[in-house]
C-alpha positions in Angstrom: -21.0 41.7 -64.5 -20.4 41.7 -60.7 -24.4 42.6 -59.9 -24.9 39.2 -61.9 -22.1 37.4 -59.9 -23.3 39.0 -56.5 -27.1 38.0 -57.3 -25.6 34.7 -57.6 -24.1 34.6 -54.7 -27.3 36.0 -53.0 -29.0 32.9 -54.5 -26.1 30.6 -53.3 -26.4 32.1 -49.9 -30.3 31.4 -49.8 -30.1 28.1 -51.2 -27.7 27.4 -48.6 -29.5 28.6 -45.6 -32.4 26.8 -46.7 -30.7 23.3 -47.0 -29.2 23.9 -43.3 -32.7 24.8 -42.3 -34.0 21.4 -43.6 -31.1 19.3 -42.3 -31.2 20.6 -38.9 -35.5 20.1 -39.0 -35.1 16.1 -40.2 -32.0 15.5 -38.1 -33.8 16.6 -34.8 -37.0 14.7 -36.0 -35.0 11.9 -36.6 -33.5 12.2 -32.9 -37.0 12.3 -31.8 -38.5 9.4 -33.5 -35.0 7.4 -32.1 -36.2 8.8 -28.7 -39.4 7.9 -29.2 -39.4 4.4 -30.8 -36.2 3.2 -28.5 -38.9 1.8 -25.2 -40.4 -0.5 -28.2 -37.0 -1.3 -29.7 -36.1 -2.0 -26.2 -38.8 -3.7 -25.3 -38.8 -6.7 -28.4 -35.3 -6.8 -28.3 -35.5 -7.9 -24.3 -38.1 -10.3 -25.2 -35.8 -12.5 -27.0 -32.2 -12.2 -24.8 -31.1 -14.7 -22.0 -30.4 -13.3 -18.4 -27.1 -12.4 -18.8 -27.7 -10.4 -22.0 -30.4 -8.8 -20.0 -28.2 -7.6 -17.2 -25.3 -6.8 -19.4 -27.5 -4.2 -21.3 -26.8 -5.8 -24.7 -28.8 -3.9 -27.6 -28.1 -5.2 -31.1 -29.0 -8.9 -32.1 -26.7 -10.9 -33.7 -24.0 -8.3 -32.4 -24.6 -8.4 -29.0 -26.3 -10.9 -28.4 -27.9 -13.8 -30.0 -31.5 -13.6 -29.9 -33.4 -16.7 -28.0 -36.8 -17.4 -28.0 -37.1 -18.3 -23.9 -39.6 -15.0 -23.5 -41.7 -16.3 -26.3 -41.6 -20.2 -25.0 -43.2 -19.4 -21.3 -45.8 -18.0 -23.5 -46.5 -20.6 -26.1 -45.9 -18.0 -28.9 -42.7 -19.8 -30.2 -42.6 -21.7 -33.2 -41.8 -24.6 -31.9 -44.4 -24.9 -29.4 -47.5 -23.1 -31.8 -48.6 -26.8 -32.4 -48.7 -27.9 -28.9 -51.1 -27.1 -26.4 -50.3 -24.4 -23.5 -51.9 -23.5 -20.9 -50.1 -20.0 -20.9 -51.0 -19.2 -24.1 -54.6 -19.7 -23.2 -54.1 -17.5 -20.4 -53.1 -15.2 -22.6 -55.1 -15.2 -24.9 -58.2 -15.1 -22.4 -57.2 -11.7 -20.8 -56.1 -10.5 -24.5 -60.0 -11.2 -24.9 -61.0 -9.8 -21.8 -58.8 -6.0 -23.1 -59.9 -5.6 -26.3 -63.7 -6.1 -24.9 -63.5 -4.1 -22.4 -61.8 -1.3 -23.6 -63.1 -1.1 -27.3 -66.9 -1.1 -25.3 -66.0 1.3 -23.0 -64.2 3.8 -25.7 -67.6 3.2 -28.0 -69.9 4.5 -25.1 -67.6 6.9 -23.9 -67.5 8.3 -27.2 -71.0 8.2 -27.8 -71.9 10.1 -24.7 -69.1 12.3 -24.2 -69.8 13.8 -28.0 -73.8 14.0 -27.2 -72.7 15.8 -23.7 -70.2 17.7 -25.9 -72.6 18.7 -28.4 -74.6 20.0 -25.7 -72.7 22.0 -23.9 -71.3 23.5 -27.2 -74.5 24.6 -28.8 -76.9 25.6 -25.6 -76.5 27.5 -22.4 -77.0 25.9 -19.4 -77.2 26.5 -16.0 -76.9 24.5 -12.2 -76.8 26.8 -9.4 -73.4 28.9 -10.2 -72.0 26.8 -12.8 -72.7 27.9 -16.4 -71.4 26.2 -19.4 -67.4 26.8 -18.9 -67.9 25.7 -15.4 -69.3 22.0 -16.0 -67.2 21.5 -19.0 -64.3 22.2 -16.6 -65.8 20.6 -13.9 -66.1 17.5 -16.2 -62.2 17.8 -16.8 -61.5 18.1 -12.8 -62.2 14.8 -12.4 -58.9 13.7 -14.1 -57.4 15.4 -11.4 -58.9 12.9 -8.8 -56.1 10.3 -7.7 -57.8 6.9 -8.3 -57.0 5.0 -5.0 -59.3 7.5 -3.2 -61.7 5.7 -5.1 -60.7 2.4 -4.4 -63.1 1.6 -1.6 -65.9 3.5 -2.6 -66.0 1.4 -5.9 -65.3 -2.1 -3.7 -67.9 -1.6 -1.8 -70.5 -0.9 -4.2 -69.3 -3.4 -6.6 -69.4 -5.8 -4.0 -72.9 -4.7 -3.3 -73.7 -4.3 -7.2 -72.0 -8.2 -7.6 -70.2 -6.1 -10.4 -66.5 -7.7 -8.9 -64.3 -10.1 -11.4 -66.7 -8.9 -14.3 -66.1 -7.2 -17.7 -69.6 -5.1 -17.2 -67.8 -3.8 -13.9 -64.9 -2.7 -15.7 -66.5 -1.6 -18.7 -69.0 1.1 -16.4 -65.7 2.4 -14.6 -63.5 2.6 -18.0 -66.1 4.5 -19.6 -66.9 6.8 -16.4 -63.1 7.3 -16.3 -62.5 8.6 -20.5 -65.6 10.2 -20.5 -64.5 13.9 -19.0 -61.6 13.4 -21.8 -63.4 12.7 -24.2 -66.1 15.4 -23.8 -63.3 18.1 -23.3 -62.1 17.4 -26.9 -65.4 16.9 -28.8 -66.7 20.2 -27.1 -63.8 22.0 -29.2 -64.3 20.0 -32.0 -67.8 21.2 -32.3 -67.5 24.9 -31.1 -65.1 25.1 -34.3 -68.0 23.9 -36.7 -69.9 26.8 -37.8 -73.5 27.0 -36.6 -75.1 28.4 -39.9 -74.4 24.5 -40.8 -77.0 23.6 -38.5 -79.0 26.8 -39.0 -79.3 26.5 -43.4 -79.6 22.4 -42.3 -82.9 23.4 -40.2 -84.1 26.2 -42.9 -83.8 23.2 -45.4 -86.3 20.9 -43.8 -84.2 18.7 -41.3 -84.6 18.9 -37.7 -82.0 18.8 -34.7 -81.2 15.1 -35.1 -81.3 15.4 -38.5 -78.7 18.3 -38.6 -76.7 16.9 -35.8 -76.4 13.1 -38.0 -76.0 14.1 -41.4 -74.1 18.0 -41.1 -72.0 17.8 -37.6 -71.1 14.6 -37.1 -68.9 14.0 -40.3 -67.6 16.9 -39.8 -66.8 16.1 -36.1 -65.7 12.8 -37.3 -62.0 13.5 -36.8 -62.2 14.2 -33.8 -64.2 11.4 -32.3 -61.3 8.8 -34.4 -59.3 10.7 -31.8 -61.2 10.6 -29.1 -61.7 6.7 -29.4 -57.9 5.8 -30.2 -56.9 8.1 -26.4 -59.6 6.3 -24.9 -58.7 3.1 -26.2 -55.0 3.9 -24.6 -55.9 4.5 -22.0 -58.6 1.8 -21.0 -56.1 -0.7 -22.4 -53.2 0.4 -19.9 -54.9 0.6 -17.1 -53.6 -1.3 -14.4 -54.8 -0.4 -10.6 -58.5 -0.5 -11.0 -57.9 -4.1 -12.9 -55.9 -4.9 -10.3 -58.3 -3.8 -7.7 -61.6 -5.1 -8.6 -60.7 -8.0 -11.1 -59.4 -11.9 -9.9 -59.4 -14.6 -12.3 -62.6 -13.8 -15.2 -62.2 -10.5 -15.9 -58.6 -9.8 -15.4 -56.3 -7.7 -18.1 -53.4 -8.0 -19.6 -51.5 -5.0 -17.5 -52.3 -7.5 -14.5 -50.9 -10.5 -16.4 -47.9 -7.5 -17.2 -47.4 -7.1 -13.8 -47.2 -10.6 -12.2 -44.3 -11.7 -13.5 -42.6 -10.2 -10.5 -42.2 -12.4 -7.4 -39.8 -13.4 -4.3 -37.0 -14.6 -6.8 -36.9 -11.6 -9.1 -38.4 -10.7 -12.3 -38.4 -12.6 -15.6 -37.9 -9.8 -18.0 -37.9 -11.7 -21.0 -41.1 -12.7 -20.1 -42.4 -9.3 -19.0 -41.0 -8.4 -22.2 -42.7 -11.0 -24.5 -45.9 -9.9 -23.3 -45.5 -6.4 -23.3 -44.6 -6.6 -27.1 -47.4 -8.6 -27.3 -49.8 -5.7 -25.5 -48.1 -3.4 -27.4 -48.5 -4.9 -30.8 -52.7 -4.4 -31.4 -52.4 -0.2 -30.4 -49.8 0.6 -32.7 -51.7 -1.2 -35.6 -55.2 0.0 -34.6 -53.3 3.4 -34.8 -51.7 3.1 -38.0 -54.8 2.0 -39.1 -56.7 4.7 -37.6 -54.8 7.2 -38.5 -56.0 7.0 -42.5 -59.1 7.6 -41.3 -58.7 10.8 -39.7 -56.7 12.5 -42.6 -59.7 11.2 -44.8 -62.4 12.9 -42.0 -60.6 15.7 -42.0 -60.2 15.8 -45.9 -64.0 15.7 -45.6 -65.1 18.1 -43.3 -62.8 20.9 -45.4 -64.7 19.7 -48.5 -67.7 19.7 -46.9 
């Protein structure tokens, strides 16, 4: 009788242990996702307080404050002025145009040629004077390291030469020179995981290089380039200096537009706000929508 009621203890004990286990792994997720989410949260609830609630640090609508929709207005975005006509709002929605062209082109190519200059460096050998493979791969991945205002005059004065200043095709040649080491540092170790007897049975089977490379390793890789894309797409999108630098009135962004609501008599936070919530808004759906795709790539490739 007392094995049976120390065995159930035993069990009590484990059972135990493994809820505290589990608590303490969702509670500090939880603390995380709260640390995490709070800039947004931030960030939207600004766009609709007053200057007073701003500087008081008020949090909680309808508590703290009550919500106004004065960051929305000098935008146009507010429903009482979606009928009207606004200038702002046009602004808006010209650089919002000018963003997602030039950073959706710029991830595209960058993706394309970073995964054939992946693909390349993970299947063949190469060789430039002392660098082998490693060496450009890493040398490829240096170039993060380079601060980008010592390029600032280089790239003025050969836009300027190029007549590539104020354009999106400017932009979208630097964007995609910028991602590119990124993105060909994650495709090369997304394809050096794919076994090459894919390829090898591929080419014994009657396809060639191309043929292997399109129909075997590429939905494999597929996962990986989603990823690729949706980093590049971050970070072409927040960029600010080179914007900043080389872009006036056709081709500028919406970081520029971010940043010039700062001037001699302050800043107008709920204004800085409203539009960062608005710049915000299409990378957290493009990654929620996104993100089913990878899970189904990789739910592919493991079939596959």
């Amino acid at each position: 009788m007392s094995a049976i009621f120390k065995e159930f203890d035993g069990e009590k004990q484990v059972r135990r242990k493994w809820w505290m286990s589990q608590a303490a792994i969702y509670t500090a997720l939880f603390l995380w996702a709260v640390i995490c989410l709070f800039p947004i949260y931030w960030t939207l609830t600004t766009s609709f307080k007053l200057a007073p609630d701003v500087m008081r640090g008020n949090m909680i609508p309808w508590w703290d404050f009550t919500p106004s929709w004065k960051g929305w207005d000098s935008l146009g975005f507010s429903p009482r002025l979606f009928g009207e006509v606004s200038t702002v709002r046009e602004e808006f929605l010209k650089r919002f145009w000018n963003s997602t062209i030039i950073s959706v082109t710029a991830s595209f190519l960058a993706v394309v040629l970073g995964s054939l200059a992946a693909y390349g460096l993970s299947r063949f050998s190469y060789r430039f004077g002392f660098m082998k493979n490693s060496d450009i791969s890493f040398f490829f991945l240096s170039q993060m390291i380079l601060p980008p205002v010592v390029l600032a005059l280089p790239f003025l004065v050969l836009y300027k030469s190029l007549a590539l200043l104020d354009t999106r095709i400017g932009l979208i040649l630097l964007y995609t020179l910028m991602v590119l080491p990124i993105v060909i540092w994650i495709m090369r170790d997304q394809f050096q995981g794919i076994p090459i007897e894919l390829e090898e049975a591929a080419l014994v089977d009657g396809l060639g290089i191309w043929g292997s490379f399109f129909q075997i390793v590429l939905p494999i890789a597929l996962p990986g380039m989603v990823a690729a894309f949706i980093l590049s797409l971050i970070l072409c999108w927040n960029e600010y200096f080179f914007a900043s630098l080389l872009t006036a009135t056709h081709a500028t962004t919406l970081p520029v537009m971010v940043a010039s609501q700062t001037g001699s008599q302050g800043i107008n936070w709920w204004t800085m706000a409203a539009l960062s919530s608005a710049a915000i808004l299409p990378l957290v759906i493009v990654a929620i929508f996104l993100e089913k795709y990878i899970i189904k790539g990789m739910a592919a490739g493991a079939v596959k």
